[in-house]
Structures are given as C-alpha cells and as structure tokens.
C-alpha positions in Angstrom: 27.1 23.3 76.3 26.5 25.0 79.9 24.2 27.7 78.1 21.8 24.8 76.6 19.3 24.2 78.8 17.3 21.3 78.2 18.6 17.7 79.2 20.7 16.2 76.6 21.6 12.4 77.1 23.4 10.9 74.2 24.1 6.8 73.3 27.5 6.5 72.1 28.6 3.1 71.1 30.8 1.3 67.9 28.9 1.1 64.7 26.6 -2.4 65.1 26.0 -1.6 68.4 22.2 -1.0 68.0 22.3 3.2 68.9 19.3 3.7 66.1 17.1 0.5 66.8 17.3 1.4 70.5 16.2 4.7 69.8 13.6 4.0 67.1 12.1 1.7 70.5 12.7 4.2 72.8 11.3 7.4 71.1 7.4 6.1 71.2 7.4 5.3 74.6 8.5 8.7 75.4 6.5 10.6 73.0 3.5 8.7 75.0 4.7 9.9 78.1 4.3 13.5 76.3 8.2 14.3 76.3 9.3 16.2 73.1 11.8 14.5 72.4 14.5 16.6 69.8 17.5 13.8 68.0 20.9 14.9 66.7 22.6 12.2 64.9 26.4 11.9 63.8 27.3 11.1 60.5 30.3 10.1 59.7 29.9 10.1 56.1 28.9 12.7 53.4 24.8 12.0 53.4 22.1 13.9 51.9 18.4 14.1 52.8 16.9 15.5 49.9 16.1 13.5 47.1 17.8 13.8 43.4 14.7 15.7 41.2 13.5 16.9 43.6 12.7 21.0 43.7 14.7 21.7 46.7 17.9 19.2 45.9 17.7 21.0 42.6 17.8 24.4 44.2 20.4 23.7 46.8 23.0 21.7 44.1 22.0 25.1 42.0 23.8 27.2 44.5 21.8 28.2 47.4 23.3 28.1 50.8 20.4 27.6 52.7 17.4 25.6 50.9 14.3 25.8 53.6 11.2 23.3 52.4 7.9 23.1 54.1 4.4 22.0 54.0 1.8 21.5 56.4 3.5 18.6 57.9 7.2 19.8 58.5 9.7 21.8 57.1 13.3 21.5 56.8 16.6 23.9 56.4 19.8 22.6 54.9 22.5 24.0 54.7 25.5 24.3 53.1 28.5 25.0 55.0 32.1 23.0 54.0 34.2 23.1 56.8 37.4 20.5 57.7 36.0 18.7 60.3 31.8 18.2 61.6 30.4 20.8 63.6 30.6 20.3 67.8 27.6 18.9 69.7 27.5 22.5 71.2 26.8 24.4 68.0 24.3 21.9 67.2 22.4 22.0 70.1 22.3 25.9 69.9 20.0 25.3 66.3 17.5 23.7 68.0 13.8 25.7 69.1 14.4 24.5 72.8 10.6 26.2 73.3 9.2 23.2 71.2 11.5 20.4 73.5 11.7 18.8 76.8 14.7 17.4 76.1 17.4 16.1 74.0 18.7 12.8 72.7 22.0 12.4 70.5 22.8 9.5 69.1 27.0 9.7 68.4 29.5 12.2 69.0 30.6 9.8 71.0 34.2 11.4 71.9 32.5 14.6 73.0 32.1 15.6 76.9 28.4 15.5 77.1 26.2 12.9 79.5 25.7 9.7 78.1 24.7 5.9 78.2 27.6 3.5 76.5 26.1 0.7 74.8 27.9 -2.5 74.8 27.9 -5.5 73.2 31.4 -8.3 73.2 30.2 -9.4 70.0 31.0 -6.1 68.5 34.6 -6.7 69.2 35.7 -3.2 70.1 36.8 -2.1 73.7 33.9 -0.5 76.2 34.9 3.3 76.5 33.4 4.1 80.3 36.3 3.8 81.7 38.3 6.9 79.9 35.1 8.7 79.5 33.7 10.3 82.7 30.5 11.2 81.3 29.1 8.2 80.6 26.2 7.7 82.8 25.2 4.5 83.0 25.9 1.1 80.7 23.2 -0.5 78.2 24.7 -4.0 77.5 23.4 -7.8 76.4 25.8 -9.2 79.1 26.4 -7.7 82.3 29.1 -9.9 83.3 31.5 -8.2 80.6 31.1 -5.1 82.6 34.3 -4.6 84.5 33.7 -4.4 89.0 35.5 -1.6 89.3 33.1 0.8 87.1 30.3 2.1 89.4 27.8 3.0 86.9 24.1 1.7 86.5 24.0 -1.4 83.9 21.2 -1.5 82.1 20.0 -4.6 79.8 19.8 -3.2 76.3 17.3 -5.6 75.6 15.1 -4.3 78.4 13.8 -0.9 76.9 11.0 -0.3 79.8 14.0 0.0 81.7 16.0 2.2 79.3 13.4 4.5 79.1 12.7 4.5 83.2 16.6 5.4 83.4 15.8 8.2 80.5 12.8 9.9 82.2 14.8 9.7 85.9 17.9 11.5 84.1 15.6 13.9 82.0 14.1 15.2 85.7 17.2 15.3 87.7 19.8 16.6 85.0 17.7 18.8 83.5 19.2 21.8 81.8 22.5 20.4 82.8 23.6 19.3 78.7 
C-alpha cells in the first residue's frame, strides 16, 4: 500500500460491533468539514448490488465482464472476476480516482497491515485484537475499563462520535499518504 497516497484509516471489529452505524454517523460530519471521503467495505459473503430485472444485472448475468451504469447522478463498474480468495486492501485501493479524495476509510479487512481504530464492545463476546495487531491506532469501545493497562493506544468512547471524528481529521493530517 506504500504507493497509495491518500490517508487510509480502517475500523476493524467482530460482526455486531457497530463498524457501519459508526460510519453512517461519522461520514456526514466529515463530508461537512469538506473531506471526500472514499469507503471500501469487506464482504464476507457473495453480495450483489444490482437489482434482478434490471438492464445492467441482466447484462452482467448475460456474460459481460465489466457492466459500467451511469446517469447524471453516479455511475458504477462491476465486475466480474472469480478468484479463490477476496482481493487485498492494496489492489482495492489502487481502483480508486484518488484526484476525487482526501482520504480513505475501510470498514473490514481487518487481518490486513493497514492503520486502523479496533472497535470493542465485551458484549460481543470475542477477544480485542490490539494486542497482536500493531497497526491498530487507537481503540473505540463502550467501556474503557475492559481495555487492558498495558496497551498504550488512544481509547476512544464509541458512543462519542465528535470525538471519533476529531481522532479521524487529526490522523487524516498527520498520516496522510502514509495507507
């Protein structure tokens, strides 16, 4: 990822965490603050974003590789590419039109070496990954206190998103082009 060169800070938590509701909070408040904000999200699961019927679902499950749709309000490529195992954060971040972003926020690929915030919460049952993961950058959790002393990261409350977002913007100017 050294030749990206826009900020990219991902949350990486267990499923039921909260990763999309924190983002769907945060993304306003930084879109206000006129970032362009780009998303890449995991799937773990086959998904589709086209719609049965539809033209371009139609076209693509007809046998087109790449199925581009547009209209004065976006456009969108999908494409068809089987492979064994999902493509790396790397690649991803190489499709993106950097000219159109200020930075990047990935939401998953959670084993991957890239910078990002761990969000915790007990209740979710699993074990807090900061502690084998030295990119991790700083903690978003309900309850500080399950946070063990010896990590020396920033804890945020995941609850507090003016603070999220302050810890967002501070990372976005000092670890920019760094992803």
């Amino acid at each position: 990822m050294n030749a990206f060169t826009l900020p990219v800070l991902g949350f990486a938590a267990w499923s039921g965490t909260g990763k999309t509701t924190l983002l769907k909070q945060l993304l306003p408040r930084l879109k206000q603050r006129g970032l362009r904000v780009g998303c890449i999200k995991h799937a773990h699961h086959a998904f589709d974003v086209d719609i049965p019927g539809k033209d371009s679902y139609e076209l693509r499950h007809a046998g087109a590789m790449q199925m581009l749709i547009a209209s004065d309000q976006r456009w969108a490529l999908m494409t068809e590419e089987p492979r064994s195992e999902a493509p790396a954060l790397s690649e991803l971040l190489q499709r993106l039109d950097t000219a159109q972003l200020d930075m990047v926020l990935v939401e998953g690929f959670k084993a991957e070496h890239y910078p990002k915030i761990e969000l915790y919460r007990a209740v979710v049952g699993k074990p807090m990954r900061c502690q084998d993961d030295p990119a991790i950058v700083a903690i978003a959790t309900d309850d500080p206190a399950s946070v063990p002393v010896e990590v020396q990261l920033p804890v945020l409350d995941i609850n507090d998103i003016s603070a999220i977002e302050a810890f967002v913007c501070h990372f976005c100017q000092t670890y920019g082009g760094q992803g």
